[in-house]
N, C-alpha and C positions, 0 to 999 in steps of 0.2 A: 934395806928391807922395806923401811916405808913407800919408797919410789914403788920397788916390786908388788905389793900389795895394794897401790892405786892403781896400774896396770892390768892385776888378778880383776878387779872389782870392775874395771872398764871393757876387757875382755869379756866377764859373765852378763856385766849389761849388755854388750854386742847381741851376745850368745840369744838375750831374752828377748830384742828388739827380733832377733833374724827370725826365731821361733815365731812372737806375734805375728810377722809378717807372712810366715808360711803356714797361718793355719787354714784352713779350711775354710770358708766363708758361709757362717749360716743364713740362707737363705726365707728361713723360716720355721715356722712351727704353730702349738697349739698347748695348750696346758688346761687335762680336763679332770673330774674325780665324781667317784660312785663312793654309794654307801654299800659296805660290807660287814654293819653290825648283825642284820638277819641273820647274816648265815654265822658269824663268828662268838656272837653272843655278846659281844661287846660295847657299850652304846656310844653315842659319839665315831666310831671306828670308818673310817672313811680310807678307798685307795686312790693314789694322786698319780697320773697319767702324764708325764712330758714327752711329747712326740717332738723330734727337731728335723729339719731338712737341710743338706750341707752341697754346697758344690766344691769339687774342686779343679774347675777350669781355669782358675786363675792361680792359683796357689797348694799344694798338697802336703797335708798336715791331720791326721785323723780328728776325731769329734773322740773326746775321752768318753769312761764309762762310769762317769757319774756327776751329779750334779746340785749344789746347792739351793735348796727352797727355805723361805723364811713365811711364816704365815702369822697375820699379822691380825687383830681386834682392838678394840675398842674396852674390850671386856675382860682380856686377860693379857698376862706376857708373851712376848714373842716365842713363838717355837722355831728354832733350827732344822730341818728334816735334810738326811742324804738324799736324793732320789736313785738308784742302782739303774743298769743298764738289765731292761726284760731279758726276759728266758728269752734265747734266738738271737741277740743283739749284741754285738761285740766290735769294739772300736775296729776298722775305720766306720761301720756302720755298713747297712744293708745297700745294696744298691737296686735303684729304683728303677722299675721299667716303665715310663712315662710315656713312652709312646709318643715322640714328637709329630708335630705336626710335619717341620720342613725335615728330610733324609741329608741337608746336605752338611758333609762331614766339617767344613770349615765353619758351621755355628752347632757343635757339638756342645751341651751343656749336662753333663752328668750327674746324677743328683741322689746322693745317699741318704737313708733315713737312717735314725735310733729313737729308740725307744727308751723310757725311763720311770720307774715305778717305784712306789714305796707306801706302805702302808701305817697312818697315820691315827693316833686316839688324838681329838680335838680336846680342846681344856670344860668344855659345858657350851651351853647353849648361848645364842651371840648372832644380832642383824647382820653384822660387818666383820664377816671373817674376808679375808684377801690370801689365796695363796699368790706368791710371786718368786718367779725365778728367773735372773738375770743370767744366760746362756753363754758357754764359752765366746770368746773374742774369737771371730767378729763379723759383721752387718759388712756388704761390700763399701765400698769408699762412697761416698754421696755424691762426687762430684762423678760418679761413673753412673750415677740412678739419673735416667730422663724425670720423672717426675718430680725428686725431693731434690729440694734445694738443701735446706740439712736436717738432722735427724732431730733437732733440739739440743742436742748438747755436743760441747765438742771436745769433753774431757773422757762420754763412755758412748761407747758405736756399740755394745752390746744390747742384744734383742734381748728385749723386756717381757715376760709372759703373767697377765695375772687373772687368776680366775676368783670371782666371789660367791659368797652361798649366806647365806640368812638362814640359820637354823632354827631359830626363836620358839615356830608354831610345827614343826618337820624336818625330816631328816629329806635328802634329797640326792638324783642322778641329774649331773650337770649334761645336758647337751652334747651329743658327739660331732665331729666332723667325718664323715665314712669314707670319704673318696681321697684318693692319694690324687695330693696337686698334680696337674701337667704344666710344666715348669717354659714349656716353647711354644709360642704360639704365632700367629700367620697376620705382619700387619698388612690393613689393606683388603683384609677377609672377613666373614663371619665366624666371630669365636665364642665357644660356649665355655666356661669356667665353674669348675664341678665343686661344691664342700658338700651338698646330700647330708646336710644339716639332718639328727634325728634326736627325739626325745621320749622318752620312755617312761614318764608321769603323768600325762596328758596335760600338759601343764599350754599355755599360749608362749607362743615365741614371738620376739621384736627381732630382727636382722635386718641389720643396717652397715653401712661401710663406717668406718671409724677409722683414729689417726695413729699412724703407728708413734709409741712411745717411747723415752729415755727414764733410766734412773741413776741416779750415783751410786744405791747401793742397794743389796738385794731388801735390807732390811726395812728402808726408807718407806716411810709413809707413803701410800700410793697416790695420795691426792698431790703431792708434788712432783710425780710425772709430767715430764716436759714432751708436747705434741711435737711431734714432727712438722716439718716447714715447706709447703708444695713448691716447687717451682711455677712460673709464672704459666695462667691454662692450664694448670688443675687443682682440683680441691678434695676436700675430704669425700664426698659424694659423687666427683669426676675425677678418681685416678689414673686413666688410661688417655690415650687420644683414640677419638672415635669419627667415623665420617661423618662431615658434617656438623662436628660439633654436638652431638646429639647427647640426652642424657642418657644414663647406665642405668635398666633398669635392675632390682636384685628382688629374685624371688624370695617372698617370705613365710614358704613354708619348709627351704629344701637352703635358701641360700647362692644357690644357681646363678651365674649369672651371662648372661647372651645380650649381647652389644655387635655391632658394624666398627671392628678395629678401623681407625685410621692410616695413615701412612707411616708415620714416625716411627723407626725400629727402636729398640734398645731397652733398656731393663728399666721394670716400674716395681716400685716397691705401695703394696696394699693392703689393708686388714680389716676385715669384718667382727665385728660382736653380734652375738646371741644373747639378748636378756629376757630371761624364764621369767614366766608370772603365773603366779598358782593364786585361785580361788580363796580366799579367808574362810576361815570354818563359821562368821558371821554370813556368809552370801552376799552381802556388799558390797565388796569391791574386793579387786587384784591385788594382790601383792607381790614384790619382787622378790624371789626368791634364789635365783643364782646366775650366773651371767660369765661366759667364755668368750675368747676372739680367737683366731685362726691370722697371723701375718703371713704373706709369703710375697718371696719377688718373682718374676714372671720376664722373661726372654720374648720380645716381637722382633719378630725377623722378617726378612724379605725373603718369601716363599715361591721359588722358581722351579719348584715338583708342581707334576699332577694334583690334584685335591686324594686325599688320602681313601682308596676301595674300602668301605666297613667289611671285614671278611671274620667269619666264625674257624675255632678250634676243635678239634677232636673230641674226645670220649665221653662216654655213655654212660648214667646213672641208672643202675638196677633196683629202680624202685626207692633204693633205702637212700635215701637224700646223706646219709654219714657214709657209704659205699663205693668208692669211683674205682670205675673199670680201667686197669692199667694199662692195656693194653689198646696199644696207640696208632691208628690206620696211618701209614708214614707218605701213601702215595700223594705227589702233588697236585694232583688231576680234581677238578671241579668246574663246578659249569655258572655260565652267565651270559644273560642276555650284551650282546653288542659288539662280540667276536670272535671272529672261526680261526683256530689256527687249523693249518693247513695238513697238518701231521696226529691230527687226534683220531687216534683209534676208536675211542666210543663216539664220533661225535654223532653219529644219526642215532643212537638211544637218550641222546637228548632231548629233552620235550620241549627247547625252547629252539633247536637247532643252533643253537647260538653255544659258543665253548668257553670257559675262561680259566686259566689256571690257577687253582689254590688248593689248601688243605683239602682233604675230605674229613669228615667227621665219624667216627666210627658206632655204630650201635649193635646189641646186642638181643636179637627178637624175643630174648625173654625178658627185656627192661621194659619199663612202664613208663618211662620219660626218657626223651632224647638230652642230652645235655649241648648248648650251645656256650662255649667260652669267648665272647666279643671281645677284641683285641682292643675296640675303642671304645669308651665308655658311650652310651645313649641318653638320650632324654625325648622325653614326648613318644614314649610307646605306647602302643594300644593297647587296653586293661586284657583284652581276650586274645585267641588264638588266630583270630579271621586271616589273618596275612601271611600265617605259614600252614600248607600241607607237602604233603608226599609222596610221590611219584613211584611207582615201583616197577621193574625191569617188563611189564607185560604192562603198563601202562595203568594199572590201576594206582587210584590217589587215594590215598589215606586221607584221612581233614583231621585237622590237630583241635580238639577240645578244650586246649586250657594253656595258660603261660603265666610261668612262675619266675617272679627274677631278684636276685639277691646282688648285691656290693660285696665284691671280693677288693685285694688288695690294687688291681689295677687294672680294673676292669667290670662290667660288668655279665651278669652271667644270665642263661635264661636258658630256664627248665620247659621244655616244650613235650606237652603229653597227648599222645595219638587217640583217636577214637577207638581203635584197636591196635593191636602186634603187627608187626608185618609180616607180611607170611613168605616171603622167600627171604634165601639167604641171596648175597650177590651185590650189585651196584642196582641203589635206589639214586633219588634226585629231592632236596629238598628243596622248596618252591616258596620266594618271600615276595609277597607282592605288597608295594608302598600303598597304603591310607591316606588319600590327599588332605582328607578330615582331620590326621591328626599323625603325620610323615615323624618318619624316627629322624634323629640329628646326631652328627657324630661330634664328640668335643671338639673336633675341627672347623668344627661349622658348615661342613657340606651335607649332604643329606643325601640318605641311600636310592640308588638308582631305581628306576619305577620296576623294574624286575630284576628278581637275585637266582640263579639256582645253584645249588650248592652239590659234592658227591658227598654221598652216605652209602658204607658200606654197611652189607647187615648181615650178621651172622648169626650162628649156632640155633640157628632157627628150627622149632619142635617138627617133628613129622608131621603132626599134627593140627599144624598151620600154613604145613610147606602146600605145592602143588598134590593132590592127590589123585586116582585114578576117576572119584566121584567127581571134582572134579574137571571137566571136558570140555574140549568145544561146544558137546552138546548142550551142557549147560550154558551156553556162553548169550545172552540172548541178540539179537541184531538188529542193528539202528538205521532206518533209512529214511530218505535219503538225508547223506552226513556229507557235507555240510549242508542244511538245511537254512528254509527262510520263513515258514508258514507253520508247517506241523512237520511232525515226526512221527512212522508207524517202529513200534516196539516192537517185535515178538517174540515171545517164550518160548524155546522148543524143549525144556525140561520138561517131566511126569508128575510136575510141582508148580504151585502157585507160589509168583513172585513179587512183591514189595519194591516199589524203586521211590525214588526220591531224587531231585536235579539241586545242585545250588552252583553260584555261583564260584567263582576261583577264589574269595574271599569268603568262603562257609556259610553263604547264606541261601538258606533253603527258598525255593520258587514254587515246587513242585511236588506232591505224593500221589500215587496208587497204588493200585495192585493190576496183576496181569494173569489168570488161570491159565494152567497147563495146556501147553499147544497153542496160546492163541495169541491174539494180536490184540495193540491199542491204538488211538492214534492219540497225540500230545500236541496241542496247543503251546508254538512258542513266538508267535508273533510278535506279542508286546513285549518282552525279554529284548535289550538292546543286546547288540552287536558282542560280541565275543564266544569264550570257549567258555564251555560248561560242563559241570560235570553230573552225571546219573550214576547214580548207587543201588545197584542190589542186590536182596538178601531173601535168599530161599525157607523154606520151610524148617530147615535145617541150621539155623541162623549164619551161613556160609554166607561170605558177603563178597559181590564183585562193581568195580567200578570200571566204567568205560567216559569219553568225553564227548560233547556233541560242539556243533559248530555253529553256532548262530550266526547267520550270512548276514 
């Protein structure tokens, strides 16, 4: 019986080693918390936020659905809290669309998120509250991480999360991280590395790189976290290998960070903090008032694709920003400057003659904003519209007024609103032209080509707005001679005095007049450098048409 029951006991230890070994490897995380006494009524009342990231390319084992946090002061006893798996999040976890950079199947790295929440009353007010939660087993093996030599300790390979808040003088929202890691990136390249760091007290932010930590227990005093130990050429400040040796810099308003990867492949493990400093109700000085970190490890591979096309998603916001239009343009067909295939049906209603295949995006002519879903996140866009208008099947360009852009889950998104409706239904062209002042970037580090033109289809468009019999060619006014170098004579052959206006392909106006019925003007475009322009007008009637001139 005894032999049997050392046997039993050695069997369950197998059982527990093979488990450890086939769990899921977390890769990382973030552990952040708001106040929700406002609205609960309750003071102290705060909800505690653990986000984790898992792969399991090397081992498959789920991420449970739920999680131990101990929170710890100075000022009172330790509190225990569950954290539960959010609404939406159920073990194995969500799986994340990362959008790698390299396509190629043999460095596939797949990477799941969960979420985990629980809402907490603190014991009173207190400098040095610590939340911390010690993450299921386990951190990849360190002897498999290029950068860490070991993690600090080598009894717990568990990812450590701890966020702190000083409530003393205020209650407080800790810092978020908005942007879902991309977990593969391209050595050898330029890579950009997204947290889109935000804060919503107007508090100052400090971000900086910091060292990923160890603890024995979740309870333990945090000042006895054990730093993690770089391998030899990097440090806390240089995590990565870069060309040339060069430092990393990190944006310190977003957290962002864009470096010249080096050659070196292989997986680096890195972690940034946020430390909040809010105003004393004295004016005097700063005070810390709560403080997060974001770990995660990161895949550099050797990148033997193309640089990644930044390409836009389908549907249309009707105005109501909570409203998406479901119904989805499925045709593959879109255009871009710098290839003809040989078989495109539309390709001469191209405005750039140039063809390329992708999504179209679908719009609705009674929306007020086009919606743009970018598959790869950006950074460094232009606060305004100037780089995108709209082409419309008789050549008239819409010019886009205004750009709105929001952080979704994996991606970023941009709300692009037209100066008016389009007025036919049918195949439009949207038209993105690069800002060399201040060029869009893709998290991959390449940057969008100097011309984009996209298909948009548009529909259900009002009578209204559509072609009408008013109307005509007659209205239509005529530009000669086009392509011009000197001047240009306009004439009007409406029974209507006409308003035009010239800017350039990036929305910027050169030119106004007016033009009475019947008659002609001539237009000075001499000093106007070299390209296509565009003139706008609009009759008595506020009917607006647009046509393009050529500056020779």
């Amino acid at each position: 019986m005894k032999q049997y029951l050392q046997s039993t006991i050695l069997l369950f230890a197998f059982l527990a080693i093979t488990c450890n070994l086939q769990a899921d490897h977390i890769i990382g995380g973030e552990l952040t918390y708001r106040y929700i006494g406002d609205s609960t009524g309750i003071n102290n009342h705060y909800q505690i936020t653990q986000v984790l990231y898992a792969t399991d390319r090397f081992t498959n084992f789920p991420m449970g659905n739920s999680l131990s946090m101990c929170i710890r002061s100075s000022c009172f006893p330790n509190q225990t809290v569950t954290l539960q798996a959010a609404s939406g999040f159920n073990t194995p976890g969500r799986i994340v669309n990362t959008n790698n950079c390299s396509n190629s199947g043999n460095q596939n790295f797949p990477i799941f998120i969960m979420v985990y929440q629980a809402n907490v009353v603190l014991l009173g007010r207190c400098s040095d509250y610590h939340f911390q939660v010690l993450a299921q087993c386990c951190r990849v093996d360190e002897n498999n991480v290029t950068n860490i030599s070991n993690y600090g300790s080598s009894t717990n390979i568990q990812n450590l999360f701890i966020a702190f808040l000083n409530n003393t003088l205020a209650n407080n929202d800790s810092p978020t991280f908005d942007s879902t890691p991309q977990t593969m990136l391209c050595a050898g390249q330029k890579v950009n590395i997204f947290q889109n760091v935000t804060e919503s007290n107007g508090d100052s932010l400090d971000i900086r790189f910091s060292n990923v930590k160890s603890l024995g227990s979740v309870c333990m005093d945090a000042s006895n976290a054990v730093n993690s130990v770089f391998a030899s050429g990097f440090e806390v400040d240089k995590p990565f290998n870069t060309t040339g040796n060069a430092a990393i810099p990190i944006n310190q308003n977003t957290g962002n960070i864009s470096f010249e990867a080096g050659p070196v492949i292989g997986l680096y493990v890195f972690s940034v903090t946020v430390d909040e400093y809010r105003l004393h109700p004295s004016g005097n000085f700063q005070y810390k008032i709560g403080s997060v970190s974001r770990e995660l490890m990161l895949n550099f591979v050797d990148c033997t694709d193309p640089a990644i096309v930044p390409n836009f998603l389908r549907q249309s916001l009707p105005g109501n920003f909570a409203h998406f239009n479901t119904a989805i343009f499925t045709n593959y067909r879109a255009f871009m400057m710098g290839y003809t295939p040989k078989d495109s049906i539309v390709f001469a209603a191209s405005p750039t003659g140039y063809a390329y295949p992708m999504r179209n995006v679908l719009y609705d002519c009674q929306d007020s904003l086009i919606t743009l879903f970018l598959r790869q996140q950006i950074i460094n866009n232009t606060a305004d519209a100037s780089q995108f208008f709209v082409v419309g099947p008789d050549t008239q360009v819409t010019l886009s007024q205004r750009l709105y852009f929001s952080q979704n889950e994996f991606s970023d998104t941009v709300y692009l609103k037209l100066s008016q409706p389009l007025r036919f239904n049918g195949q439009h062209f949207i038209v993105i032209l690069k800002d060399s002042l201040n060029p869009m970037l893709t998290v991959c580090g390449s940057e969008f080509v100097d011309t984009m033109v996209y298909s948009l289809q548009a529909s259900n468009c009002p009578d209204n707005l559509s072609v009408s019999s008013e109307i005509t060619p007659q209205f239509r006014p005529t530009i000669s001679p086009n392509p011009a170098e000197h001047t240009v004579s306009i004439f009007n052959p409406s029974s209507g005095r006409l308003q035009f206006e010239i800017y350039d392909l990036q929305g910027r106006r050169y030119r106004t007049g007016e033009i009475e019925a019947r008659s002609k003007t001539t237009c000075q475009i001499a000093e106007l450098t070299s390209g296509v322009y565009v003139i706008v007008f609009q009759d008595e009637h506020g009917r607006r048409l647009t046509q393009k001139i050529l500056r020779q």
